[in-house]
C-alpha angles and dihedrals in degrees: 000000000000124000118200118204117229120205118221127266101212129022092230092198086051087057095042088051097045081049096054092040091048091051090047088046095060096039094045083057094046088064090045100054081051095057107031115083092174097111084216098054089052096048087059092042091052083051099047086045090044087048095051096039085061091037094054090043097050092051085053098054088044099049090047086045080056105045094240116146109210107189105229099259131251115230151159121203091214099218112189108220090201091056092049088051100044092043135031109279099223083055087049098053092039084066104049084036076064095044086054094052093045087055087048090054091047089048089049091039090053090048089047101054098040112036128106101195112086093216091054090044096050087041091058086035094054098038095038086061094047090046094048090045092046087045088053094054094038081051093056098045091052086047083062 
């Protein structure tokens, strides 16, 4: 008897992992837009919030069209105290907002590069280039 091997569709930590950095990433903007009181910077942040909100929404719809069950994730934004208090704490949460994005782009990236299913593989294409565009600009704001 011959077995065949099958690779997998869809990497399932990678998932796990897009979904909490997306959930760190919006409520991460959600702090931000609290403690900025620069109009640009929340304009970006309302963008990045309002990305991530239709980013989360669309994986959603395309692992239930899948049928792909993705456990809410458990998480814990780790906030130094000491960094808050030696820097300014907008400028604090705007990193680790950045950090966020950057793991978003490795999760889609991952799912980019080794999918096999095209929906899966438009959906990272699509939402890698809005997070790389909204990390560029979130780059530049935090260079000034």
């Amino acid at each position: 008897m011959e077995y065949t091997t099958e690779d997998t569709i869809i990497d399932f930590n990678t998932m796990a992992c897009l979904e909490e950095a997306n959930q760190k990433a919006t409520e991460l903007s959600n702090i931000s837009l609290k403690l900025s009181k620069d109009l640009k910077t929340h304009q970006l942040l309302l963008k990045i919030k309002r990305d991530n909100t239709k980013i989360n929404s669309d994986f959603g719809k395309l692992t239930k069209e899948n049928l792909i069950i993705i456990p809410k994730p458990i998480y814990h934004i780790y906030v130094n105290e000491d960094s808050i208090n030696r820097e300014q704490p907008d400028l604090y949460i705007l990193k680790k907002l950045e950090t966020e994005i950057k793991n978003q782009i490795v999760s889609l990236d991952s799912i980019e590069k080794n999918t096999q299913n095209i929906d899966f593989k438009l959906f990272a294409e699509q939402s890698k280039k809005t997070l790389e565009d909204n990390n560029e600009k979130l780059k530049t704001l935090l260079s000034n």
